[in-house]
C-alpha positions in Angstrom: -15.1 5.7 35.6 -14.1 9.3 35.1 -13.8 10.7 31.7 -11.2 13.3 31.7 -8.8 14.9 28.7 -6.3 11.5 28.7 -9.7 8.9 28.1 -11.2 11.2 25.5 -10.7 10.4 22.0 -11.5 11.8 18.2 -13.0 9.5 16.5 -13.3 10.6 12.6 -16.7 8.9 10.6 -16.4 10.7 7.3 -13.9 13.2 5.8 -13.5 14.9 2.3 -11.6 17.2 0.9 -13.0 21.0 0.0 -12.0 24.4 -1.0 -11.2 26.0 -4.2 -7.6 24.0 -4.5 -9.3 21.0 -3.3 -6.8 20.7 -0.4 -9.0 22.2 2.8 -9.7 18.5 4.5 -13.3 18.6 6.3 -14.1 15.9 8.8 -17.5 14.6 10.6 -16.4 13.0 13.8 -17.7 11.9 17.4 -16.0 12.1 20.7 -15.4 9.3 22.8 -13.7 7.3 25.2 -11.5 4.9 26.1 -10.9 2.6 28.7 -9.1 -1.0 29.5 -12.4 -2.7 27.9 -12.0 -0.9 24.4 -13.3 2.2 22.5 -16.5 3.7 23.1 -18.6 6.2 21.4 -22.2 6.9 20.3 -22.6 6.7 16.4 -25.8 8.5 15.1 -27.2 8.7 11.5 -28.7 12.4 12.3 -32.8 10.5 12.5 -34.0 11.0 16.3 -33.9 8.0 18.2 -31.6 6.4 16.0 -28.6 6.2 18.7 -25.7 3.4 18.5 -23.3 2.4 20.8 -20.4 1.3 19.8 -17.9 -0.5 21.6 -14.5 -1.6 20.0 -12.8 -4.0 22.3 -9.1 -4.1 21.6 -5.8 -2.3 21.9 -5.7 -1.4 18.4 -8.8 0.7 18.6 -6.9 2.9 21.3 -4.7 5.2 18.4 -5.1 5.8 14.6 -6.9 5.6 12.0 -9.3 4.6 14.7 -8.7 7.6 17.7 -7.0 10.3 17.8 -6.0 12.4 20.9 -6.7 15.7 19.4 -8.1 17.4 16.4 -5.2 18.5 14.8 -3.5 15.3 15.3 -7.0 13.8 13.9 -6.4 16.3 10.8 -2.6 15.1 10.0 -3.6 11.6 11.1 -6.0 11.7 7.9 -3.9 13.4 5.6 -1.2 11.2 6.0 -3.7 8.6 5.7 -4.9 9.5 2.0 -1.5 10.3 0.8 -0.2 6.5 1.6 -3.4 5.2 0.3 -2.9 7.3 -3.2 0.6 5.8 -3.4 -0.5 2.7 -2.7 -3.6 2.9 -5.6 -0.6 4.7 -8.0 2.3 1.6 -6.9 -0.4 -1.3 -7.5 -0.2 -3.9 -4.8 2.5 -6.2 -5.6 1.8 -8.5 -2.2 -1.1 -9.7 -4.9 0.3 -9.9 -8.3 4.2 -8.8 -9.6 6.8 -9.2 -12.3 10.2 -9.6 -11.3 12.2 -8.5 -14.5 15.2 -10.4 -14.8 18.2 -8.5 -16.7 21.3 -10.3 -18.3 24.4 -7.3 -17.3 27.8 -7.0 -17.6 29.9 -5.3 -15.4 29.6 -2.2 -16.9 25.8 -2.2 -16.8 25.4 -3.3 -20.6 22.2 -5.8 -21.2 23.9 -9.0 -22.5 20.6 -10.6 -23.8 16.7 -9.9 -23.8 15.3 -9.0 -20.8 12.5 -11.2 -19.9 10.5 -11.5 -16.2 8.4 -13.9 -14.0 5.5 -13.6 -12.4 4.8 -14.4 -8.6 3.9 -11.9 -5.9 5.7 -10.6 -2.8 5.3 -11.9 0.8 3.9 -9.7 3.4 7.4 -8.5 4.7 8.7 -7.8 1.5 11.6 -9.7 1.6 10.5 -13.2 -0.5 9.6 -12.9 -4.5 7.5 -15.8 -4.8 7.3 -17.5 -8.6 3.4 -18.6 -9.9 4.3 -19.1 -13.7 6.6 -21.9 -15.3 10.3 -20.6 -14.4 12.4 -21.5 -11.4 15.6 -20.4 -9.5 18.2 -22.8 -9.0 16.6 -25.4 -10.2 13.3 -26.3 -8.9 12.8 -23.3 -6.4 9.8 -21.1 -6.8 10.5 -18.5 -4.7 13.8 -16.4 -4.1 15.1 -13.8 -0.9 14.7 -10.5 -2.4 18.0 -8.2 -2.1 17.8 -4.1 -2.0 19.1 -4.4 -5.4 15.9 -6.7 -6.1 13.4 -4.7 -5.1 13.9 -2.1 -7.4 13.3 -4.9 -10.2 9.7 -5.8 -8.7 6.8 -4.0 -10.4 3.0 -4.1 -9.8 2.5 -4.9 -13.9 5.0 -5.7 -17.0 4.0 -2.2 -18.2 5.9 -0.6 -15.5 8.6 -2.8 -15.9 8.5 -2.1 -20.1 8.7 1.7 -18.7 11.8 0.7 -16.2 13.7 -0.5 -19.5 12.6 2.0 -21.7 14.2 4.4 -19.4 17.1 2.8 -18.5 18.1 0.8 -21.3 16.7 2.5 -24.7 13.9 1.9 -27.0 15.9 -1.2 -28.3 15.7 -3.6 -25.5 12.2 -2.4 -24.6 11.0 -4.4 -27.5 13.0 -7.0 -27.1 11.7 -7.2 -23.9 7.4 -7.1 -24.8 8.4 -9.4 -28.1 9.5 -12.1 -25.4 6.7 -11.4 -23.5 4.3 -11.8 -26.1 6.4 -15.0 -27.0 6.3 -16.5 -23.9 2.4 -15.8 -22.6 
């Protein structure tokens, strides 16, 4: 098989960022290929005679964060990379562990009683709150369709969601809201 400019691929190994600012992004890569049986590209640990060939076999191996079709795009690729995974590390991964904080309003947005939450975790689409501790919805469901209104109750940890009332609501109901925390757990 020919390898010509549509077949080859950037494949990036190791990358870190440099420079005074810390924002220049320097990247060891290899070039390879790929073709309808998967990626392909010699790994080598910089020791003579200490080749690999790798083969991926797969569609997914044919675009990022495994190949890229140019350097630059291989540059951006990576950037965009490290800034999802620094809000993901800053967010806290709530597919694992959440609190749903549940808050008593009126119609003019006043709290009408302690806030208090449960604790579950969120399904993989993001769309189901589903309950681990003692509560319920409804009255023996343990797990509830999560509105757009919802999701901005869902928090990776209750001290987030202690922050979310402190800020919304006042000092007050931020208490209010660890005291029945501590009460409860």
């Amino acid at each position: 098989m020919k390898r010509n400019k549509k077949t080859m691929k950037y494949i990036p190994e190791l990358w870190w960022y440099e420079g005074e600012d810390g924002t220049e992004l320097t990247c060891i890569y290899v070039i390879g290929y790929y073709d309808k049986y998967g990626l392909h590209y010699q790994h080598s640990d910089n020791a003579p005679y200490n080749n690999e060939n790798v083969r991926l076999k797969g569609k997914k191996y044919r675009k990022a964060p495994f190949a890229f079709d140019s350097h630059d795009k291989m540059i951006e690729g990576l950037k965009e990379f490290d800034a999802r995974t620094k809000r993901l590390e800053e967010k806290g991964d709530i597919r694992k562990e959440a609190v749903y904080l549940c808050l008593d309003l009126d119609e003019d947005g006043v709290l009408k009683s302690d806030p208090f939450d449960m604790r579950g975790y969120v399904s993989k689409r993001g769309t189901i709150f589903n309950i681990v501790d003692d509560a319920w919805i409804d009255g023996n469901k343990k797990r509830f369709k999560l509105t757009k209104d919802d999701k901005k109750l869902v928090f990776p940890d209750f001290g987030k969601a202690a922050d979310y009332v402190l800020k919304n609501y006042g000092w007050w109901a931020c208490s209010h809201y660890l005291k029945t925390r501590y009460e409860y757990y």
